[in-house]
TORVO-38923 format. One record per residue (C-alpha): y, z, x; residue in one letter. Coordinates in pm, whole numbers, plus 50000, padded with zeros to 5 digits. Layout:
BEGIN
[vexti [Y,Z,X],"a"];
...
END
This chain:
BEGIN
[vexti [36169,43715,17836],"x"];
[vexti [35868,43619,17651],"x"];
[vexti [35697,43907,17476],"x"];
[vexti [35379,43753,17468],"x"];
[vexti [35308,43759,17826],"x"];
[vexti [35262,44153,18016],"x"];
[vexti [35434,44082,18357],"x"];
[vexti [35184,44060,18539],"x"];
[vexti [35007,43814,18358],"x"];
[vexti [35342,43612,18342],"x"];
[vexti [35362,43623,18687],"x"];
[vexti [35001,43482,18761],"x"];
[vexti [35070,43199,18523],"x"];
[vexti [35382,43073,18747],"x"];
[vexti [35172,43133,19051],"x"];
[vexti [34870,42893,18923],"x"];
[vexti [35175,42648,18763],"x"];
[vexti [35310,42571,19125],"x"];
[vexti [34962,42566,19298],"x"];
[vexti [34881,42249,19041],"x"];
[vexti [35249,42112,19201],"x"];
[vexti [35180,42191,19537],"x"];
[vexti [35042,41921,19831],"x"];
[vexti [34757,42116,19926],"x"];
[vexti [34661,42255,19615],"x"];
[vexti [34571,42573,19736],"x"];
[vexti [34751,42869,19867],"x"];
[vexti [35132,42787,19848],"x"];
[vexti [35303,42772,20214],"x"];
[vexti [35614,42987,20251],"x"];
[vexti [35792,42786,20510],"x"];
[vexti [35792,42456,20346],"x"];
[vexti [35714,42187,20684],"x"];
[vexti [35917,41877,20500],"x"];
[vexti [36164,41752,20219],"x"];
[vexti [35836,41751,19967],"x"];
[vexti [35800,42129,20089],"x"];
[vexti [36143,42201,19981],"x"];
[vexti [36162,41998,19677],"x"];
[vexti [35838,42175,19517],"x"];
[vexti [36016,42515,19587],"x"];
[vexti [36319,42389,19427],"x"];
[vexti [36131,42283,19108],"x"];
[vexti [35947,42646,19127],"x"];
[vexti [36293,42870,19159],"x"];
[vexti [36424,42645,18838],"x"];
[vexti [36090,42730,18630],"x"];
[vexti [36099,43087,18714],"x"];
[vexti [36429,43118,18547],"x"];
[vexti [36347,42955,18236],"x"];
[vexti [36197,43115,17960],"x"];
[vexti [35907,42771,17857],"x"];
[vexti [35733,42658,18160],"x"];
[vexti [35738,42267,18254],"x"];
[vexti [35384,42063,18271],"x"];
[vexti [35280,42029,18600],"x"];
[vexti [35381,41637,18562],"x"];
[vexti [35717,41681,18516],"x"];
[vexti [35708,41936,18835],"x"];
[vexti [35522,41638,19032],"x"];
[vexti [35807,41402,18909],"x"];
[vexti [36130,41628,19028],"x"];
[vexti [35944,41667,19344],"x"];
[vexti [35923,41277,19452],"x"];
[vexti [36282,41222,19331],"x"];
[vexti [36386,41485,19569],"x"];
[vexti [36176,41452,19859],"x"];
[vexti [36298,41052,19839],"x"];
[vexti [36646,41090,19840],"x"];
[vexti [36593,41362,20169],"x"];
[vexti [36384,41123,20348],"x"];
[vexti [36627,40820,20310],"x"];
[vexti [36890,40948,20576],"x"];
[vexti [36637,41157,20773],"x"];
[vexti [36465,40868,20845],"x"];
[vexti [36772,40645,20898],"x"];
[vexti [36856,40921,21139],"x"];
[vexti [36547,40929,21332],"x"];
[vexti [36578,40577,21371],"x"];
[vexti [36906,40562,21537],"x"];
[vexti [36866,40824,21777],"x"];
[vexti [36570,40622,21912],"x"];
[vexti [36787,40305,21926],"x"];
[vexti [36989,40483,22157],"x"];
[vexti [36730,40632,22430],"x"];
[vexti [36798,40459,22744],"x"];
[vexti [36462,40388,22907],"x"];
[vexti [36210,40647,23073],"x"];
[vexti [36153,40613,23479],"x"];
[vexti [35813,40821,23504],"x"];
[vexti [35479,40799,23326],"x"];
[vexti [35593,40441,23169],"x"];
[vexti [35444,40078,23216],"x"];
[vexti [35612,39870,23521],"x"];
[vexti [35804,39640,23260],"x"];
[vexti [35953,39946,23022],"x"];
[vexti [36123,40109,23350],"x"];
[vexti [36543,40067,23396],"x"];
[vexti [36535,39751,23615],"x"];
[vexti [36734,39719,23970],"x"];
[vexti [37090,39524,23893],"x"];
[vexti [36976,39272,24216],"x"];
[vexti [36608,39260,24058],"x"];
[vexti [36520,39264,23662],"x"];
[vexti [36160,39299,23796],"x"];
[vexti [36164,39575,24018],"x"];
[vexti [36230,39897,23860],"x"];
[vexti [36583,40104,23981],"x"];
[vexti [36417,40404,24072],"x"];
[vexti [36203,40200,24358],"x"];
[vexti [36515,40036,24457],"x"];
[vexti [36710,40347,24469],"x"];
[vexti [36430,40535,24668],"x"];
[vexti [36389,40279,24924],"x"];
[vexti [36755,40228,24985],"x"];
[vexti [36786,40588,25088],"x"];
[vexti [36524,40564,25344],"x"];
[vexti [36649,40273,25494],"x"];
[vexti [36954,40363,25499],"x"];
[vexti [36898,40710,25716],"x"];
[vexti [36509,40742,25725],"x"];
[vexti [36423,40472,25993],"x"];
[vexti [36360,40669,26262],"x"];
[vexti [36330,40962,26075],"x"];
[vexti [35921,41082,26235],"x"];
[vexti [35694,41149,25986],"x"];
[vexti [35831,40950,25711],"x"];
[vexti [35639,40932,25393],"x"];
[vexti [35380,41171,25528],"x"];
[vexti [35561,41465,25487],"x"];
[vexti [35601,41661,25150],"x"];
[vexti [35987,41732,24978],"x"];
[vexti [36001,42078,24805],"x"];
[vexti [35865,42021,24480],"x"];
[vexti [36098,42207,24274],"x"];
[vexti [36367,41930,24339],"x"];
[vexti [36171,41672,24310],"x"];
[vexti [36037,41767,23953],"x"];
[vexti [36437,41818,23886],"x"];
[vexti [36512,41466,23997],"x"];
[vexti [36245,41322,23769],"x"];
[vexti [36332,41554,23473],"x"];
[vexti [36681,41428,23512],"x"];
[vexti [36555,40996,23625],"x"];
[vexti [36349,41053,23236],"x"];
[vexti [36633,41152,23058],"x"];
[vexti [36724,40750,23075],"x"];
[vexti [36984,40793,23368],"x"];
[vexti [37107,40412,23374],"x"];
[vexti [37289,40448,23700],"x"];
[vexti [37162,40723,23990],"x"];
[vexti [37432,40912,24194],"x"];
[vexti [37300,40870,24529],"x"];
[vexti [37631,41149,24652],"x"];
[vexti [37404,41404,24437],"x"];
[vexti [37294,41648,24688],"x"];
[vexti [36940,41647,24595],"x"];
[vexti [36931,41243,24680],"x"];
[vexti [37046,41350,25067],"x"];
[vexti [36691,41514,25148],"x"];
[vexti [36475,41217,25276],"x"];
[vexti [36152,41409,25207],"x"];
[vexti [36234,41473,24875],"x"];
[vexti [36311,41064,24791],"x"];
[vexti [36004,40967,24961],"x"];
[vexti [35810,41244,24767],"x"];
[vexti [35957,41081,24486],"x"];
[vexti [35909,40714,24545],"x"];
[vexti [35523,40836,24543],"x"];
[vexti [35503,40993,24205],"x"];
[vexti [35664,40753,24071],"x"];
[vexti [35388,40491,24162],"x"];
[vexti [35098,40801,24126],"x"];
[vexti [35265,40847,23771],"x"];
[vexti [35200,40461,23642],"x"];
[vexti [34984,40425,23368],"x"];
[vexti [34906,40105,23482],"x"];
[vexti [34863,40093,23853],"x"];
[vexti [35047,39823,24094],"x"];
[vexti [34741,39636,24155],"x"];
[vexti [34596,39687,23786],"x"];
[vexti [34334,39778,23623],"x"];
[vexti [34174,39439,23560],"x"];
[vexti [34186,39314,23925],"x"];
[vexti [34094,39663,24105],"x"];
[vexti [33736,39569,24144],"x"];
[vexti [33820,39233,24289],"x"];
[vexti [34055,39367,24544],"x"];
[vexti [33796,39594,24655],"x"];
[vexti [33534,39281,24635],"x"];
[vexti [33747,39087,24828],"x"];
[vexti [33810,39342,25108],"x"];
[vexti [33449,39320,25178],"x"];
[vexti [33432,38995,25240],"x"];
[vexti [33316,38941,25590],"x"];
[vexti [33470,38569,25716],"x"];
[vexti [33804,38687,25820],"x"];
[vexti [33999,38393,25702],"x"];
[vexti [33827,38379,25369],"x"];
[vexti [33915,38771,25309],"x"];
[vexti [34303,38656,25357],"x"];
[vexti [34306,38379,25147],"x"];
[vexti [34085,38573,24830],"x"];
[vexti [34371,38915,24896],"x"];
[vexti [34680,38621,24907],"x"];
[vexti [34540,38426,24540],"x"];
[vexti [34459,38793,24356],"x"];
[vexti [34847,38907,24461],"x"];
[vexti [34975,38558,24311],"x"];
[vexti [34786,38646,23997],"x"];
[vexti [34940,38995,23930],"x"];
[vexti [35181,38980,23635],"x"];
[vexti [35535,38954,23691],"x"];
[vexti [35636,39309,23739],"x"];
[vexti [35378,39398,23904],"x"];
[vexti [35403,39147,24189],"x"];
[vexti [35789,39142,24246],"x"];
[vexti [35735,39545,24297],"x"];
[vexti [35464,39525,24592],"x"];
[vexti [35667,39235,24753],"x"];
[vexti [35964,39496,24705],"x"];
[vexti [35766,39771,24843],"x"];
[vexti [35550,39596,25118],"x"];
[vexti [35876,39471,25261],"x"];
[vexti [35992,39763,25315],"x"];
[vexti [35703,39947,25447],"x"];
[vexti [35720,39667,25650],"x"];
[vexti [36066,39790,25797],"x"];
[vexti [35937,40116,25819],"x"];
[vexti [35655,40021,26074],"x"];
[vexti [35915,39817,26298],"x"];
[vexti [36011,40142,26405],"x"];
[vexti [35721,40343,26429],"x"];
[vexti [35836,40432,26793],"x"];
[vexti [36071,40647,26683],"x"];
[vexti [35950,40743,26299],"x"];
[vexti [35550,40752,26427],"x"];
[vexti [35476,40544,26063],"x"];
[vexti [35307,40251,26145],"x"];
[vexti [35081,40035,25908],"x"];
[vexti [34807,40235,25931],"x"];
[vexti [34979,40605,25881],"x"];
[vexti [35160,40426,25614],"x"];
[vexti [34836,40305,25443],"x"];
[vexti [34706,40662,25438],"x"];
[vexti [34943,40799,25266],"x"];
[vexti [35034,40489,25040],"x"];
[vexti [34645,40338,24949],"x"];
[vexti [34517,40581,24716],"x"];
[vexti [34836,40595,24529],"x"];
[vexti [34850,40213,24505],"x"];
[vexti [34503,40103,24495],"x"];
[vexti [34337,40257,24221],"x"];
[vexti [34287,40254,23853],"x"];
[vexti [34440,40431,23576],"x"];
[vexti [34137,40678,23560],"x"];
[vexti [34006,40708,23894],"x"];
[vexti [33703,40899,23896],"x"];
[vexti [33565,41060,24192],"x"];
[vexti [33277,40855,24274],"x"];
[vexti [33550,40511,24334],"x"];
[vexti [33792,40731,24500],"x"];
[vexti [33514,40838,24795],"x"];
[vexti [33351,40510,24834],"x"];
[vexti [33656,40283,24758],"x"];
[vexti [33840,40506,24990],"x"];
[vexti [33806,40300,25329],"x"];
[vexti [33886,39991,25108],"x"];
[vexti [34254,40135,24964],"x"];
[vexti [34329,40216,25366],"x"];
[vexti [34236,39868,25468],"x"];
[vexti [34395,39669,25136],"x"];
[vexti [34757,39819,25217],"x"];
[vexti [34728,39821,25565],"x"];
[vexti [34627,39435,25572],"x"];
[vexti [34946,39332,25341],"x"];
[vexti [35191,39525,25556],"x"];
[vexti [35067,39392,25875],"x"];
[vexti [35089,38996,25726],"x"];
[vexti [35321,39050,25458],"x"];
[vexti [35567,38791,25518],"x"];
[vexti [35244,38576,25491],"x"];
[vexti [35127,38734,25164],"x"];
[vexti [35413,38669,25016],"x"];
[vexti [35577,38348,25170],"x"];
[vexti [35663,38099,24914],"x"];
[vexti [35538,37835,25171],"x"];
[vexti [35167,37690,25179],"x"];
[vexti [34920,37804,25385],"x"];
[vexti [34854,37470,25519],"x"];
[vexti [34679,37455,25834],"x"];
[vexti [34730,37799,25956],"x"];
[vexti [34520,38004,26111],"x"];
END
């Protein structure tokens, strides 16, 4: 259109007109990544069909009008599907888990799993030690993440006791912060080294009082009912100290266990869990210690 310009030069000039509009300022991308992308390739497709190019400010203007009115209801969007996510059950903090309808501070998952167990796992042998099929079990937590606020125990996967218990164990391997914490690990481990007997009982019974909330209502949850599990280790072969190997590294550690803790800690994890479920309705009696032995 403009006989001043060969077309190649004219095309050139357009190219260098929307690099000056462009984010980057360099090479133009062809698959604009945003509303600011598509709003610069707007403004170019309306120069290139106009015969007296627009200053590069004007370009920069038309390209924040546009890119703000897109944003507005993308991000208005964004925000209400999060609104709407029901809460995660694996790989999240104690206190952001769906909590049990009987217990606000015991998540519904840990509920759930232990139910099932109890239920028709008592004298089940070898519960807890051995393995469910993994493919379900990564099903079941794909499915517990999606923000499931109530769990179908009729599903079929929920009838194979291996696979619950297998579950109730990631669950607690999977927690950023672990049941004991991070803070408190070291004195736990301290405190199992302490060599008066009585002394050892009463540091172990003050550091559980001092776990937060969440954290404490869950291992009274769960100690109780290893607990039950153990009364009938004649027929299920799980008492307190089977259970503690399988359930003291998973409990007893910290959020980055490194290999060094996890070999010389070891002993002390065994012995920690072991100790509560053997005395746990004196770990976590609501009744002083007064006088007892």
């Amino acid at each position: 259109q403009d006989p001043g310009f060969a077309s190649q030069a004219l095309i050139s000039k357009k190219l260098n007109d929307y690099r000056k509009v462009s984010p980057a300022g360099t090479k133009p991308d062809s698959s604009p990544k945003g509303p600011r992308g598509l709003g610069i390739r707007a403004e170019f497709l309306k120069q290139a069909g106009t015969s007296a190019p627009r200053s590069p400010r004007q370009d920069t203007a038309g390209t924040k009008d546009e890119s703000s009115s897109q944003k507005a209801p993308w991000g208005i969007n964004i925000m209400k599907k999060n609104k709407k996510s029901a809460p995660r059950a694996f790989g999240v903090r104690l206190e952001d888990c769906q909590p049990a309808p009987d217990n606000k501070n015991v998540p519904l998952i840990v509920e759930a799993c232990c139910k099932v167990v109890e239920d028709r796992g008592l004298e089940y042998m070898g519960i807890y030690r051995v393995p469910g099929n993994n493919a379900v079990v990564s099903s079941l937590q794909e499915q517990l993440n999606k923000g499931a606020t109530e769990i179908n125990l009729q599903d079929e996967r929920w009838q194979d006791l291996n696979v619950i218990s297998s579950l109730l164990k990631s669950f607690f391997r999977k927690l950023p912060e672990p049941l004991f914490t991070d803070d408190k690990y070291n004195d736990f481990i301290e405190a199992n080294r302490i060599e008066d007997a009585s002394e050892r009982m009463r540091t172990l019974r003050k550091l559980i009082r001092d776990l937060p909330g969440h954290y404490y209502e869950t291992l009274k949850f769960l100690v109780g009912h290893l607990k039950t599990i153990a009364d009938h280790s004649e027929k299920n072969k799980m008492e307190p100290r089977n259970l503690a190997l399988v359930f003291g590294p998973t409990l007893v550690r910290t959020s980055e266990d490194n290999m060094t803790d996890m070999v010389t800690h070891m002993p002390d994890r065994y012995k920690i869990v072991e100790t509560l479920i053997q005395h746990s309705d004196w770990f976590f009696s609501d009744k002083e210690d007064k006088g007892e032995k």
